[in-house]
C-alpha positions in Angstrom: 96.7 102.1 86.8 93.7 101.9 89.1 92.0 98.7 87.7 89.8 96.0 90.0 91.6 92.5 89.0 89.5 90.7 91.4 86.0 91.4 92.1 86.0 93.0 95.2 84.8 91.4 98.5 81.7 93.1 100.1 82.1 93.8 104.0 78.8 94.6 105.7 78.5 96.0 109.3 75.6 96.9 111.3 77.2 100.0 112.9 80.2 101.5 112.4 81.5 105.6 113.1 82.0 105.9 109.2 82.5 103.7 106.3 85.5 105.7 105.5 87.0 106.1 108.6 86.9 101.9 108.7 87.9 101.6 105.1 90.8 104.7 106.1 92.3 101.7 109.5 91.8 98.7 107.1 94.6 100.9 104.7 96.7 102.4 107.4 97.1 98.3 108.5 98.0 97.1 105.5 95.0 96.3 104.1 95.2 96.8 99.6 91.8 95.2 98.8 89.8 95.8 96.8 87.0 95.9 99.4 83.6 97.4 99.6 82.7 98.1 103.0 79.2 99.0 103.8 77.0 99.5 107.2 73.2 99.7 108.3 74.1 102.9 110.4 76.7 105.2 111.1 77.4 106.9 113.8 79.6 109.7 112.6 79.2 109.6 108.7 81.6 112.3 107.0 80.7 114.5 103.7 83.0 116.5 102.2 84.7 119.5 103.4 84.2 117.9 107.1 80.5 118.0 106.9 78.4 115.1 108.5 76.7 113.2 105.9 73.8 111.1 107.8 72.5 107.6 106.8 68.7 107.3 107.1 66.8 103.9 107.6 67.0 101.8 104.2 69.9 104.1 102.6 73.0 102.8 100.9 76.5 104.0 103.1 79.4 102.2 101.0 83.0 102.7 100.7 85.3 101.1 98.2 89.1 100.5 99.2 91.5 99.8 96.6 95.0 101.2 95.9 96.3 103.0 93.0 100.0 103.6 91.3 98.5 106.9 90.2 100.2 110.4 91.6 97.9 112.1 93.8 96.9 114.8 91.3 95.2 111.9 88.3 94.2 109.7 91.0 91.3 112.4 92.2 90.0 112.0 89.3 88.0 109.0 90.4 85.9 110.8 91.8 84.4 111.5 88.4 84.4 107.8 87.7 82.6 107.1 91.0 79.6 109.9 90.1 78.9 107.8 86.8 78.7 104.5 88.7 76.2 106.6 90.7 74.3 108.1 88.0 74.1 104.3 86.4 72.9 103.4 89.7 69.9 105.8 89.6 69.1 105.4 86.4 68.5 101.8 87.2 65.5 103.2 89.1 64.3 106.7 86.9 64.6 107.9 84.1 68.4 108.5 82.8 68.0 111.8 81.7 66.7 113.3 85.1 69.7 111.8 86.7 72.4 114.4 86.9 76.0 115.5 88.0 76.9 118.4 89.9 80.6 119.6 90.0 82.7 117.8 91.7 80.8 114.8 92.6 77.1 115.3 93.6 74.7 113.4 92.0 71.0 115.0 91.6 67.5 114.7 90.9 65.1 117.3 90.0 67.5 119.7 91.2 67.8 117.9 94.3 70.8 116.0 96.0 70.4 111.9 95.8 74.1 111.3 96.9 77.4 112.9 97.6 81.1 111.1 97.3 83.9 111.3 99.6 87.2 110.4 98.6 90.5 109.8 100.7 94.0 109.1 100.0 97.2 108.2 101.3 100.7 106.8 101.1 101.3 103.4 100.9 104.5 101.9 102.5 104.9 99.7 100.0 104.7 102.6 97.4 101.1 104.0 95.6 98.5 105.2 97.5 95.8 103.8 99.0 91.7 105.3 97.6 88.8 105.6 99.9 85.6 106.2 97.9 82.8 106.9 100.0 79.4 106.5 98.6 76.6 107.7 100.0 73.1 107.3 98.0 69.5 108.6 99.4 67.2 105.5 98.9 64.4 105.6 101.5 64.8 108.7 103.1 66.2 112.3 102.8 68.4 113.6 105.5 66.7 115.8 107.9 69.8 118.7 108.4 70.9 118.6 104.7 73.0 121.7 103.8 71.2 121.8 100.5 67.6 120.1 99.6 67.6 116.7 99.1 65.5 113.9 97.2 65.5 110.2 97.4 64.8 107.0 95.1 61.7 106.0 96.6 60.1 109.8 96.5 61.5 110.0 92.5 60.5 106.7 91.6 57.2 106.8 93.1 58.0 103.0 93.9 59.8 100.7 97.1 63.4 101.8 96.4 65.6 98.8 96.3 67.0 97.4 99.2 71.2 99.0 100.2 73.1 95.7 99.1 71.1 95.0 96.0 71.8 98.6 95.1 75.6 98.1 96.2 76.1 94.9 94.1 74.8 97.0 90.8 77.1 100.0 92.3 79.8 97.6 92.3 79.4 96.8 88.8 78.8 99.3 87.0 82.0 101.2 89.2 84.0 98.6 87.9 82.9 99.0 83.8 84.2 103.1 84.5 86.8 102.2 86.2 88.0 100.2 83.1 87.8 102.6 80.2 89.4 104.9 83.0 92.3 102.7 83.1 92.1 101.9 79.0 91.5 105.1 77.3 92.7 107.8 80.5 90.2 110.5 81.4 88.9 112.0 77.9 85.7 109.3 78.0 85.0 110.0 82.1 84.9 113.7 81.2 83.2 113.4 78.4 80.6 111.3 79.7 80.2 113.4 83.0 80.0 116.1 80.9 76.7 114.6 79.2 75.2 114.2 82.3 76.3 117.8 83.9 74.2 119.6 85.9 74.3 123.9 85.6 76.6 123.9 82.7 76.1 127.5 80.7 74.1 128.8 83.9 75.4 131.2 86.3 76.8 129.3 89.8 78.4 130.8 93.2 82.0 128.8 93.5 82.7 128.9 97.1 86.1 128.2 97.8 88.5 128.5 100.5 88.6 132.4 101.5 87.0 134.0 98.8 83.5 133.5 96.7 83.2 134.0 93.3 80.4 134.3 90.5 80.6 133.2 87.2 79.1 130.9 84.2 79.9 127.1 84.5 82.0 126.4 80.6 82.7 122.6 81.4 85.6 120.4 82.2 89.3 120.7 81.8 91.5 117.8 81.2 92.1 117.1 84.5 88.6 117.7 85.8 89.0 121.5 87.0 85.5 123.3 86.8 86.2 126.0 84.2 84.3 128.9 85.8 83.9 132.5 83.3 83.6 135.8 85.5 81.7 138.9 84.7 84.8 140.9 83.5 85.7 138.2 80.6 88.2 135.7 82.5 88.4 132.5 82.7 88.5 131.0 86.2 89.6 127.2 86.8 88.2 125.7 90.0 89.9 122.5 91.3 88.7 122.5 95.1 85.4 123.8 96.6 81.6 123.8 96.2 79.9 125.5 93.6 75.7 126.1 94.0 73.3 127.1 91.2 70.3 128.7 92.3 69.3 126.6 95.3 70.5 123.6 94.7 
């Protein structure tokens, strides 16, 4: 189980090199939590596949430690549960249906990136492993060297976004309702509601993975949250790892 018995505490710095990298010390200590830790700046903010990820003036940098008794493979799959916080989150602000998810966990607008997720893991001494879920939301501004375009509350909403802790309190909560039907009902309702919100599905997406590049028509999820990916010669392709682009988003 991965569930929040306690409402988490919220830790808020002015500065720090990454939200994950502090959330990743706090865990390699000893540290369970569950914590949010969050910060005004940071000096070396991390995307995925080692890509910086920078934090403009006014945006939300979060990063939720907890621990999980979950093997490695099922405990990923929070990464799913995180992008519908984040899609709840923006919908607080526009409307729900222009909020979508991108495979694996970016969340977009108009075609255009609003926030990405970054999750970490390790071993536990005590047993488990230890989650890092980095959040990182567009509020006020869009990042200048953004490896895809990029969109923000404030530009969507045509209104004063909302400041990064008010927007982290209703992350918090609405992280913690998908974390419980993960926990009560397994992954079926996270798929299936990520699925309502997908981004590309039926269109025709470059999967970049490690080594090779492939083209093919986005089908959906599989039970375990592999991209199912359908080439030109008839196969069926699952993706578990990489980035996958439609068009230019």
């Amino acid at each position: 189980m991965t569930s929040i018995r306690t409402a988490p505490r919220i830790l808020a710095f002015d500065v720090v090199d990454s939200t994950n990298a502090e959330a990743r010390r706090r865990a390699e200590a000893g540290e369970a939590g569950p914590v949010w830790i969050t910060a005004t700046r940071q000096t070396a903010g991390r995307g995925r596949r080692g890509r910086s990820w920078e934090t403009g003036a006014g945006n939300l940098a979060a990063t939720l430690l907890m621990v999980t008794d979950r093997p490695a493979a099922e405990a990923a799959q929070v990464s799913f549960v995180a992008a519908l916080a984040v899609a709840d989150l923006a919908s607080a602000y526009l409307p729900a249906e222009r909020v979508k998810l991108k495979w694996p966990n970016d969340v977009m607008v108009s075609g255009r990136k609003l926030a990405g997720i970054l999750v970490e893991s390790g071993a536990r001494e005590e047993g488990g492993l230890w989650l890092a879920i980095g959040i990182g939301v567009n509020l006020a501004s869009a990042p200048a060297a953004a490896d895809r375009p990029a969109t923000t509350v404030a530009h969507e909403a045509q209104t004063p976004p909302p400041e990064p802790l008010a927007a982290l309190e209703g992350l918090a909560a609405a992280f913690s309702e998908w974390l419980l039907r993960w926990d009560a009902r397994g992954f079926p309702p996270i798929a299936e509601a990520w699925t309502e919100r997908a981004y590309g599905l039926g269109e025709t997406c470059t999967a970049r993975l490690p080594g090779e590049e492939i083209e093919g028509v986005a089908e959906g999820l599989d039970g375990d949250g592999a991209l199912r990916l359908r080439l030109r010669d008839g196969r069926l392709r699952r993706i578990t790892a990489g980035d996958v682009f439609f068009g230019a988003a």
